[in-house]
C-alpha positions as CSV (number, residue, x, y, z in Angstrom):
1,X,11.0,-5.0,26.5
2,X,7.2,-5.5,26.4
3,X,5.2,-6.3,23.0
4,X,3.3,-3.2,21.7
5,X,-0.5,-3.7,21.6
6,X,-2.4,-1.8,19.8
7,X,-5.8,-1.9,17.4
8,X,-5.4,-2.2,13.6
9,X,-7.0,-0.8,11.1
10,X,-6.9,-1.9,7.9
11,X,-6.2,1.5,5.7
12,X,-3.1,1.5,8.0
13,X,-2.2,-2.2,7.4
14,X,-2.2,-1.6,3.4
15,X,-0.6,1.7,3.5
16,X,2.4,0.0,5.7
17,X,2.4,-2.8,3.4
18,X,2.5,-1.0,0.5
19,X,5.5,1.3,1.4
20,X,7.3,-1.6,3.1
21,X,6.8,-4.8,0.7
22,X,6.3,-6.8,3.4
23,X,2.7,-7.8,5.1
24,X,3.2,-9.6,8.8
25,X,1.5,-13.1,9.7
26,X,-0.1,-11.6,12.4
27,X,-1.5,-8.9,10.0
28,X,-3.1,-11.5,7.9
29,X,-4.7,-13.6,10.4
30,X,-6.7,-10.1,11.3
31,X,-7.6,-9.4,8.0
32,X,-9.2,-12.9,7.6
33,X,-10.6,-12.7,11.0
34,X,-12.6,-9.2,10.8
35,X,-13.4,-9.5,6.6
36,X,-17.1,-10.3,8.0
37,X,-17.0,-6.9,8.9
38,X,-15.7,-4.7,6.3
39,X,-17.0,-2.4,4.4
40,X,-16.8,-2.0,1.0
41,X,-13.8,0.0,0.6
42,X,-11.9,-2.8,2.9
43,X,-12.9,-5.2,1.5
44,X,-11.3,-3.9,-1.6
45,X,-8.5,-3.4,0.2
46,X,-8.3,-6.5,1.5
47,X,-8.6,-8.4,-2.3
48,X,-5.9,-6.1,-3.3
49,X,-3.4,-7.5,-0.7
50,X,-4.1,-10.9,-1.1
51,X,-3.7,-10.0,-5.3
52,X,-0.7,-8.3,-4.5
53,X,0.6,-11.3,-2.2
54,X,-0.4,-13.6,-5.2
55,X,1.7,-11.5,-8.0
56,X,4.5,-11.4,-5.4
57,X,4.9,-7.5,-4.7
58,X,4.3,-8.1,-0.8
59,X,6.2,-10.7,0.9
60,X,5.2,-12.2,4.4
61,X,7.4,-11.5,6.8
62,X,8.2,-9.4,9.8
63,X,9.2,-5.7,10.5
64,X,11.9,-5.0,12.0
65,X,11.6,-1.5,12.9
66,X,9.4,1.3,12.3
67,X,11.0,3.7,9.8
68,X,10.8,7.8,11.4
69,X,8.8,9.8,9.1
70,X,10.6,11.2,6.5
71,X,11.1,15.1,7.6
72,X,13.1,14.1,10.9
73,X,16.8,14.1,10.8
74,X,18.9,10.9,11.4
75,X,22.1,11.9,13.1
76,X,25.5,11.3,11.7
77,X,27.4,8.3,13.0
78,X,30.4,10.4,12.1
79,X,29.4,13.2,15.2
């Protein structure tokens, strides 16, 4: 099994972060990496993660799945 690359963007990074609680290392080292280039809005973004890191709302850690979106059906273990 190969490791999923793919580009981030930072809108996606706080939105998964938010809904998850957790924020990954390798999410962080790209935030501190590309703040030279963020707008305003990111860089918003990007206090309010390191705020809510502080306050201890996000933890850092890792993912281990992706969650399906919420309108498709798991099925039952049962059958």
């Amino acid at each position: 099994m190969g490791l999923q690359v793919r580009a981030m963007n930072l809108g996606e990074v706080y939105l998964e972060s938010l809904s998850t609680g957790i924020i990954t290392q390798q999410e962080i080292d790209w935030i501190t990496t590309q703040q030279s280039a963020f707008n305003r809005e990111e860089e918003a973004m990007a206090l309010r993660i390191g705020r809510l890191l502080d306050e201890g709302s996000l933890q850092i850690g890792c993912r281990l799945f992706e969650q399906p979106p919420m309108h498709v059906v798991q099925p039952s273990p049962l059958g």
